[in-house]
N, C-alpha and C positions, 0 to 999 in steps of 0.2 A: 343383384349379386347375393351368394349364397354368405351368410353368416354365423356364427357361433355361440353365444353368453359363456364368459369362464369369471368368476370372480376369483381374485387372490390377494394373499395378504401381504401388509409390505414386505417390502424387499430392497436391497440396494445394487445398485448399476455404477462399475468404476469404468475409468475411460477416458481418453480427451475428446476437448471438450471447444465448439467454435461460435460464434455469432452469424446468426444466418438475419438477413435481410429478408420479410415476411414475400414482398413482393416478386424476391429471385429465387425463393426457397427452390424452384423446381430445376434450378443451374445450380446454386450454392451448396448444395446437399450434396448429387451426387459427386460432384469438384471437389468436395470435403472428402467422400468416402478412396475416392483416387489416390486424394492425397497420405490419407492415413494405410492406404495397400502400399506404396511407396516409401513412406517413413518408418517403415516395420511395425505402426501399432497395431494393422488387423493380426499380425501375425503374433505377438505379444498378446494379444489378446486370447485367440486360443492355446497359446501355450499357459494361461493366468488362469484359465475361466472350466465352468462347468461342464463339457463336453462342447459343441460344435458348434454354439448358438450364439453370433454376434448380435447386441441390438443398435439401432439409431432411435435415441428416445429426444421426442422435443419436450420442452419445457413449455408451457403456457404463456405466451407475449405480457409482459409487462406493460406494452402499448400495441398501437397498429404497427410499429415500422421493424421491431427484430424480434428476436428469440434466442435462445442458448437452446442447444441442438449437442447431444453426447453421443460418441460412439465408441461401445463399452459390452461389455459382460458382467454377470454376475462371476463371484471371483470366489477359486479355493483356495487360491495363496493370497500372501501377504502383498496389497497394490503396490507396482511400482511408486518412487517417490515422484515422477513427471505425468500422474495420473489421478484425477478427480474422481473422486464420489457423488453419487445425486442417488438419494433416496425415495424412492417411488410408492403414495401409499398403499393400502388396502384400497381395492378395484373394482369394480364392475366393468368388463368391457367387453364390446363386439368387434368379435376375430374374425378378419374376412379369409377368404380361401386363398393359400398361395398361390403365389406367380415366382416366374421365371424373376431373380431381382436385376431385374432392369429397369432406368427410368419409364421407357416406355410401356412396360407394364404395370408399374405400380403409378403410375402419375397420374391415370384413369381412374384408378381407386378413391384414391383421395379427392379426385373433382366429385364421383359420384357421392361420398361419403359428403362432403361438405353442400351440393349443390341438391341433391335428393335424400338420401339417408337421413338426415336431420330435418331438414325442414319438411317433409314430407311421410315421416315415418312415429314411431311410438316416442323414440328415443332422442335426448338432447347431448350434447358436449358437457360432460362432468367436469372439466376447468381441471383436471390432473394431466402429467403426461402422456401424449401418446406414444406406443413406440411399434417400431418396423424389426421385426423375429427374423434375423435372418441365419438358413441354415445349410452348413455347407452339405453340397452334394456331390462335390469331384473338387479337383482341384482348381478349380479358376470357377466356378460358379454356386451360387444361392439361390434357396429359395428365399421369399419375402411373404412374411405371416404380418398383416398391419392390425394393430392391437389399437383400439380406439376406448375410452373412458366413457362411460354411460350411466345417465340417471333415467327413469321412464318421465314423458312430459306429465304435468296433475293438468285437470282441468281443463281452464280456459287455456290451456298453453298449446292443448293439442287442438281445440275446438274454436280457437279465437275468432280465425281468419281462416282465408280458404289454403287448404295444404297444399292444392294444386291449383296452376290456372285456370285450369279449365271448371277449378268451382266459383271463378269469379262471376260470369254472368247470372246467377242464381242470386249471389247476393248482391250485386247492383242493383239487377228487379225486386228484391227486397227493400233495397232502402229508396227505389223510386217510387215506392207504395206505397212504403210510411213515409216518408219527407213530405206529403201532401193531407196525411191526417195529426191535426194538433195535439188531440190526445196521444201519439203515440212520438211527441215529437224526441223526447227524452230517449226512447230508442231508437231514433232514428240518427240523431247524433251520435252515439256509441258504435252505431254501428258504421257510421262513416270517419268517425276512428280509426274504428277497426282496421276499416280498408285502406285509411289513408298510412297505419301504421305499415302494411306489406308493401308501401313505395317507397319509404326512406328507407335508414342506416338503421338497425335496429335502438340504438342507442338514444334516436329522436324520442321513441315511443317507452322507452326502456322495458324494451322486451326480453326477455331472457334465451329468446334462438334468434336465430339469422331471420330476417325478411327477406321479400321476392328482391330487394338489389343487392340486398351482400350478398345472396347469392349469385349474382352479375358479377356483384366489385370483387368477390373474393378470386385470389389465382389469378387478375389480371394485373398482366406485362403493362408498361407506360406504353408500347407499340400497338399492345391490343387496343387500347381507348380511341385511338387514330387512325384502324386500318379500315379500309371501305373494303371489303372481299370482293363486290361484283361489282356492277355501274346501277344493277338496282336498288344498292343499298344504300346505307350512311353511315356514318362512325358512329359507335357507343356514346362515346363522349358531346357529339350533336344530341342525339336521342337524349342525353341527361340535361345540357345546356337547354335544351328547346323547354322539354316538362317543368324545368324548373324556373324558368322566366315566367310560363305561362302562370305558372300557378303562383310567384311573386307578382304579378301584375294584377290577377285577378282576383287574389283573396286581401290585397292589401287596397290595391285602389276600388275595386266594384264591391264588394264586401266589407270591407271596414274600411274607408275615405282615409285610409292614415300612407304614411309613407312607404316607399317599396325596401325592402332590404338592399337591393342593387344600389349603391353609391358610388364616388371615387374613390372610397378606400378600398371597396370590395371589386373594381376594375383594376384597379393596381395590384392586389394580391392576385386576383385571375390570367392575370398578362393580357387584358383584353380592352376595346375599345368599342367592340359591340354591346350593342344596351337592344337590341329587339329580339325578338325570339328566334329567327333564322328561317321561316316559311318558306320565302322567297330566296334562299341560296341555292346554289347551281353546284356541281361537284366540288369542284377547284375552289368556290368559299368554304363551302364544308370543312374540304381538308383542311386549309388556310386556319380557319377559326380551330379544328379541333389539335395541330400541332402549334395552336397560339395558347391553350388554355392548358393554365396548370391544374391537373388532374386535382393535387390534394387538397387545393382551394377551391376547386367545385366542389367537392363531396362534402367541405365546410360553408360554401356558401348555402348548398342545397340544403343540408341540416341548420342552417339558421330558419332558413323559409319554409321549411316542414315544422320548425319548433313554433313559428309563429303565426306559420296555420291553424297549428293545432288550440293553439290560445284564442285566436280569431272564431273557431268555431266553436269552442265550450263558452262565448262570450252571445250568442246567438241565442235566440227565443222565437216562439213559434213564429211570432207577428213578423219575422225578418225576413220569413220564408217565401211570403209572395211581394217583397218589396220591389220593386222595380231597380235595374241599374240606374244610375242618375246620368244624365247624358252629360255632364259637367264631366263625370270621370271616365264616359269615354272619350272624350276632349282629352282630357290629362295624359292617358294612354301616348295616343297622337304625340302630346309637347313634349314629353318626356321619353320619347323612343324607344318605346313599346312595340311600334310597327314600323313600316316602314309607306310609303306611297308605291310601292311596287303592289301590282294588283292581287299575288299571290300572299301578299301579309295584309293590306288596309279591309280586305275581307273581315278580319277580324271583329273590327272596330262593329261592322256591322251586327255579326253574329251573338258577338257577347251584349250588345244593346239591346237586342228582343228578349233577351232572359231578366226569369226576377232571380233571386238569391238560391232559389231551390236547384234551379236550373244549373247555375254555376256550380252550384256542390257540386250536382251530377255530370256536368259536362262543361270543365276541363277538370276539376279539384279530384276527382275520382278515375271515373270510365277514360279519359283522355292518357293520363297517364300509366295505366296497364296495358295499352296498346302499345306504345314506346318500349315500354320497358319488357315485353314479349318481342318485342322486335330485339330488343338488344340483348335477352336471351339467344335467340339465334343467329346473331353476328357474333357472339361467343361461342357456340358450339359450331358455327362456318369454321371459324380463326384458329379452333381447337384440331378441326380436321386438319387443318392445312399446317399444323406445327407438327 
């Protein structure tokens, strides 16, 4: 999508003013805008403001779950008294090309803008408002100019990790190169970092843009995590459940002998009673397990077990590299249901027992889980057609 650079300097935006829920923003906004064409404020507003330019400017979340969301003009008269101020500062942003303002046209924008723009591009989320430039063009329609806040990435910010997927196999054969020479084990850690940082929540790794799953998690519905679109596929929310057992299982029990993150208190927060990784589920478990699990305690149990991966592996030295799994702990696996005696999970036990430690990084702790989670790229962009 074609884009613009415009810096400006502050300004203030008067308006009312709603709480948008980050998850419904894409029902909650335009409901909001409905509602203020029916309550006389869009109309108050051009009769208040500087020629024909209404904005919806969000405010930066405070948390993951809302936002304050304004829809206002810049003003030549004096505000009414049932009308808020937010002052927006000096800018940098990239103006994308209007559309027609309809949800349906700008709801596109914003996925690209969040889902490729940023995490793929020069430019990161500046942490200031964004806002949506809407301008009349007859009487009952807008156009929509979306104004987004821009710093350029420095560094390693743009070069960290790979911007696309398709630059991950380059760097997995990187680090299956160096994970087998000593001398270079110090980067060979970093860079399995690196890689381990583009499968969680950015905030694992404290990164400063989105990784490959906020841009998954970002914009999805509680229905999107749980829909299967074909009979060839699975739910998003399985593809996260499965990665994230696997890699609880395997970097706590075969890598470091200590305890798994999965307990009953972390069953109880999940709404779940499954403790194996799901291999062997059939559709109807699938679904079953992915309308049982509560979405915001996966994402928190998965960030427990990404934060304690990542301590497991800065805790590593060369010599651990060709250690053997201990067969005690695939035992453990086994007691503590890890797998299951269905033929299409106790495989496991096997595959992960012929590996030493190097092995594990590289297959499940890495390579395993960007296959998942490219799949669940595309059960989001299915789910996206079909809305």
């Amino acid at each position: 999508m074609n884009f613009k650079l415009i810096e400006r300097e502050k300004f203030t935006v008067t308006g009312k003013t709603t709480t948008i829920r980050c998850k419904d923003s894409h029902i909650m906004i335009p409901e909001f805008w409905e509602e203020c064409k029916k309550d006389g404020t869009i109309e108050a507003l051009h009769r208040l403001s500087e020629g024909n330019i209404i904005m919806g400017v969000g405010e930066v979340p405070d948390n993951d779950d809302c936002f304050k969301y304004m829809i206002g003009a810049e003003m030549k008269q004096v505000k009414k008294s049932s009308m808020e101020s937010m002052t927006i500062p000096k800018s940098t942003w990239a103006v994308f090309e209007p559309v027609i303002s309809e949800p349906q046209n700008v709801i596109p924008i914003w996925n690209y803008i969040f889902n490729d723009f940023f995490p793929n591009g020069k430019y990161k989320f500046a942490h200031t408002p964004d806002l949506e430039v809407n301008k009349k063009i007859d009487e009952d329609r807008y156009t929509c100019e979306i104004w987004v806040p821009v710093i350029e990435k420095q560094g390693n910010e743009y070069n960290n990790f790979p911007a696309k997927i398709s630059d991950w196999n380059p760097k997995q054969a990187q680090l299956r190169t160096l994970i087998s020479k000593p001398d270079r084990f110090d980067d060979a850690m970093q860079l399995c970092l690196d890689l381990h940082s583009v499968l969680h929540c950015s905030e694992v790794s404290s990164m400063s843009f989105p990784s490959y799953l906020d841009r998954i998690w970002n914009g999805m519905t509680a229905n999107a995590f749980i829909t299967m679109p074909t009979s060839k596929d699975v739910t998003i929310a399985w593809n996260i459940w499965h990665i994230t057992r696997i890699e609880d299982i395997t970097t706590n029990i075969l890598i470091a002998d200590s305890e798994q993150v999965l307990n009953n208190d972390w069953l109880g927060k999940l709404n779940v009673s499954v403790t194996d990784t799901g291999n062997a589920m059939n559709d109807d478990e699938i679904l079953s397990l992915s309308h049982s699990l509560n979405m915001d305690a996966l994402k928190n149990y998965r960030n427990a077990v990404g934060t304690k991966t990542r301590a497991v592996i800065k805790n590593l030295n060369p010599n651990d590299m060709k250690r053997k799994v201990n067969p005690e702990s695939i035992e453990r696996i086994k007691n503590e249901g890890g797998v299951t005696d269905h033929s299409e999970s106790i495989w496991l036990l096997d595959f992960w027992g012929r590996k030493d430690i190097a092995g594990i990084i590289l297959m499940p702790i890495t390579r395993h889980q960007i296959i998942h989670l490219s799949d669940s790229m595309k059960i989001k962009n299915k789910i996206l057609k079909l809305q």
